[in-house]
MARKOLTI-124832 format. One line per field, with one value per residue (C-alpha): residue in one letter; x, y, z negated; residue number from 1. Coordinates in steps of 0.02 Angstrom, whole numbers, plus 50000, padded with zeros to 5 digits. Layout:
res: [a; ...]
px: [X; ...]
py: [Y; ...]
pz: [Z; ...]
n: [NUM; ...]
//
This chain:
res: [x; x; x; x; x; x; x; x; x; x; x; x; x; x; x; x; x; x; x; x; x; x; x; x; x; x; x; x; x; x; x; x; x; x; x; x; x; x; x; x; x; x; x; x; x; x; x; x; x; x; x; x; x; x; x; x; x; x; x; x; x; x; x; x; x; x; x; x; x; x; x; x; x; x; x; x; x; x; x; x; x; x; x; x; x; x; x; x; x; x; x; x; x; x; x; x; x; x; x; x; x; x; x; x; x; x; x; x; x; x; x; x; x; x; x; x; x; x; x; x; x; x; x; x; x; x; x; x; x; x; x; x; x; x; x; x; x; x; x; x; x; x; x; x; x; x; x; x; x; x; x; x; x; x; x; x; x; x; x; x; x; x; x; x; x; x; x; x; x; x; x; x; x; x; x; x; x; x; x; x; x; x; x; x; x; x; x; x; x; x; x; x; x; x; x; x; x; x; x; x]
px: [50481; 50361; 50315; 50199; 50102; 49963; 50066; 50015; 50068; 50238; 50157; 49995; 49935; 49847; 49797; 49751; 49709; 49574; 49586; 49497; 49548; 49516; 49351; 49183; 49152; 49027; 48847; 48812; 48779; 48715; 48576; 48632; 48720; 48876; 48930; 49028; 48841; 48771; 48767; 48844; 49015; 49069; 49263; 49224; 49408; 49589; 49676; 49840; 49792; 49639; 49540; 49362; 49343; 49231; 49077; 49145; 49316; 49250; 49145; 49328; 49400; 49248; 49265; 49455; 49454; 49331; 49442; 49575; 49438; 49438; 49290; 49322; 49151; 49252; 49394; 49485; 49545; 49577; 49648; 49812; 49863; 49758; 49838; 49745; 49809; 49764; 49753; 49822; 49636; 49660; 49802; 49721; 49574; 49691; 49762; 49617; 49581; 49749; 49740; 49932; 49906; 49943; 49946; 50026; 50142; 50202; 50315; 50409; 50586; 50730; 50879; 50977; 50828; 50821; 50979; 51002; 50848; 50934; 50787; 50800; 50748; 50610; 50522; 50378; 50446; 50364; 50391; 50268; 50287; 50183; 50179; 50146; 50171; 50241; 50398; 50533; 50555; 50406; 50387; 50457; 50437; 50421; 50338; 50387; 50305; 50441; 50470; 50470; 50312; 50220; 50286; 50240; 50070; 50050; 50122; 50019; 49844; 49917; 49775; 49674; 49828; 49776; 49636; 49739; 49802; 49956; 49991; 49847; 49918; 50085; 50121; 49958; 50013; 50179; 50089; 49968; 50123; 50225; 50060; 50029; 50215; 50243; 50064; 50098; 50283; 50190; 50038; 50040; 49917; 49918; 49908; 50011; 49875; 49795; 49627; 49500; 49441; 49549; 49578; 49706]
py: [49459; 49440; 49248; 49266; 49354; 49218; 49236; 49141; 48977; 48997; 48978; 49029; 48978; 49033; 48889; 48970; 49109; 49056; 49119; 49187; 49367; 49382; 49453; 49381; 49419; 49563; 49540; 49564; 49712; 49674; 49795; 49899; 50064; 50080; 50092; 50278; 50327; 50267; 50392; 50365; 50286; 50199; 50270; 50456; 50496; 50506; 50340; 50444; 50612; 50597; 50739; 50718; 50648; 50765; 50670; 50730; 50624; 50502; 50456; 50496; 50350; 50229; 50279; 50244; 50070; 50009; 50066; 49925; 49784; 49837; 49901; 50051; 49981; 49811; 49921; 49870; 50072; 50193; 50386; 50385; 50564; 50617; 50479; 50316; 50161; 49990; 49859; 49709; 49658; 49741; 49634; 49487; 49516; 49574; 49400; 49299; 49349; 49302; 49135; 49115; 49148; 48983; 49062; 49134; 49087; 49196; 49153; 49216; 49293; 49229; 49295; 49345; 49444; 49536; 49587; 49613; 49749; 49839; 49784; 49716; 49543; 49638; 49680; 49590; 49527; 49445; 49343; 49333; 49228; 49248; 49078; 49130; 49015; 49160; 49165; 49029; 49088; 49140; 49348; 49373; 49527; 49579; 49692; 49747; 49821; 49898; 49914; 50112; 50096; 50009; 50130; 50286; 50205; 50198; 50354; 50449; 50368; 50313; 50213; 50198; 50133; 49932; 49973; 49983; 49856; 49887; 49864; 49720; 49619; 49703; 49527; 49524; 49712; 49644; 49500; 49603; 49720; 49579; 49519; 49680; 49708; 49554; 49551; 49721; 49667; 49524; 49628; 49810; 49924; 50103; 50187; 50356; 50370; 50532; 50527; 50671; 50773; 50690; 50738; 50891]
pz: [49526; 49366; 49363; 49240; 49373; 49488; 49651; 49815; 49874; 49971; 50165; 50254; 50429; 50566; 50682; 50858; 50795; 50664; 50489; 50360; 50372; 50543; 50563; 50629; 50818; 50852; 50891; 51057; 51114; 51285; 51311; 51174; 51164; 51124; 50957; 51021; 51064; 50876; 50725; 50558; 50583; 50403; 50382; 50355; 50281; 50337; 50289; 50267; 50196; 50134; 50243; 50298; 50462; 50582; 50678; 50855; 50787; 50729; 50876; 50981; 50864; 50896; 51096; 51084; 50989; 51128; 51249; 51179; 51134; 50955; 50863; 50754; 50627; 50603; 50526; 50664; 50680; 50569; 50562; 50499; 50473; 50619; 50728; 50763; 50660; 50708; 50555; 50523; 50569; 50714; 50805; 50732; 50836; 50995; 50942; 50961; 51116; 51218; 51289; 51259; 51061; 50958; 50780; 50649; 50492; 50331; 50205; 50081; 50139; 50104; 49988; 50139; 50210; 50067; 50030; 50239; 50242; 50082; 49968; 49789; 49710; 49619; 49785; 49869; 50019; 50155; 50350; 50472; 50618; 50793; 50897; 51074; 51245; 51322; 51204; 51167; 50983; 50878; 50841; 50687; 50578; 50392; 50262; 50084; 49929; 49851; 49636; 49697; 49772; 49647; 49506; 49605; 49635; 49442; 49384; 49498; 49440; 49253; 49183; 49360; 49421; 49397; 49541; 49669; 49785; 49810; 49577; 49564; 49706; 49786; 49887; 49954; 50040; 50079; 50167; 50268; 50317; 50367; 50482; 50584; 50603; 50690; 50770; 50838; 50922; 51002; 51060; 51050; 51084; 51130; 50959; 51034; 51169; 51102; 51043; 51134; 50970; 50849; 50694; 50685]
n: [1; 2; 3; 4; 5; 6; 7; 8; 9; 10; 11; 12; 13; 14; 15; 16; 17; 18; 19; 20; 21; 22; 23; 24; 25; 26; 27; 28; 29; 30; 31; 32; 33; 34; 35; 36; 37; 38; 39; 40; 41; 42; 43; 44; 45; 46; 47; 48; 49; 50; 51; 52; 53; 54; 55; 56; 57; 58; 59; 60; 61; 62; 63; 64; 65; 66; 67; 68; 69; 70; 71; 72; 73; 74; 75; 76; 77; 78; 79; 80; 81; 82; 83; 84; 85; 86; 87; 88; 89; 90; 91; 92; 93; 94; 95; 96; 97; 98; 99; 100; 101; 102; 103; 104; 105; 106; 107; 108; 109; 110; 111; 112; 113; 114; 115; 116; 117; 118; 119; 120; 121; 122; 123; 124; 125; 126; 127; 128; 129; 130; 131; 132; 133; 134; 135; 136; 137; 138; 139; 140; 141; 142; 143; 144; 145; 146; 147; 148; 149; 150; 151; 152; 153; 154; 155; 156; 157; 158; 159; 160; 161; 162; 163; 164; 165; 166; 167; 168; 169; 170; 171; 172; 173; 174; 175; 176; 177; 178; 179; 180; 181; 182; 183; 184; 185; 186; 187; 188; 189; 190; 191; 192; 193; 194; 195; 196; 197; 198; 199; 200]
//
């Protein structure tokens, strides 16, 4: 990896489920309609390919996230490729809310990881951990940024290329991978359920 690069300290927590990148609870909205009933949803494009979401599917996404607890606004659920894709944010909020969670740990992976998953020392490679009473051994998955990645990301933007996430902070994405992965073996939530009206 490029030391000269700022990189993060070596391990994170997430204490019962409080952190700072999971998001603020929602106003209530006692009283108020709901948010599949409100106009203007924020996320107007596909995630994956980059096609303009429709209103009718974009009020089907909002409709399906609070189906599952989530809240579509939050950027809790996204279209992926016409398919609905929870974030890393997501789980973390699904998280939260199960009385069994007790937190979360990442770290960088070991030597043996790496070479285990076929990766190379020059990829960002992280562990995530899920803590959860219902489980003797903690949920443990992990996310990469591959050297591929990262020079794909810049030959296809050249000088733009520095904007991006996954070039300005590749462990960061690596992290956040690493996060839902685990999050999402530990709590899943029905992202092949079809969406009615979704994007096609």
């Amino acid at each position: 990896m490029d030391n000269d690069r700022e990189l993060p300290q070596e391990r994170k927590s997430w204490i019962e489920g409080k952190s700072t990148i999971v998001p603020e609870d929602p106003p209530g909205q006692a009283g108020k309609k709901s948010r599949a009933e409100m106009a203007q949803f924020p996320i107007r494009i596909d995630a994956g390919d980059f096609r303009e979401i429709t209103p009718a599917a974009q009020i089907a996404l909002i409709a399906w996230a609070e189906h599952y607890g989530l809240d579509a606004w939050a950027g809790h659920v996204v279209y992926y490729f016409g398919k609905p894709y929870v974030t890393a944010d997501g789980y973390l909020w699904r998280a939260k809310t199960q009385p069994t969670f007790r937190g979360i740990t990442t770290s960088w992976a070991s030597a043996e990881v790496i070479k285990a998953l076929r990766l190379l020392d020059i990829d960002y490679v992280w562990e995530a951990c899920v803590y959860d009473d219902r489980f003797r051994e903690p949920i443990k998955a992990y996310g990469a940024v591959t050297a591929g990645e990262i020079h794909a990301a810049r030959e296809s933007l050249k000088g733009k290329a520095e904007t991006l996430p996954i070039v300005r902070k590749p462990w960061g994405i690596a992290e956040k991978r690493a996060i839902r992965s685990a999050l999402k073996l530990a709590y899943p939530i029905g992202e092949d359920t079809p969406v009615p009206g979704e994007a096609t």
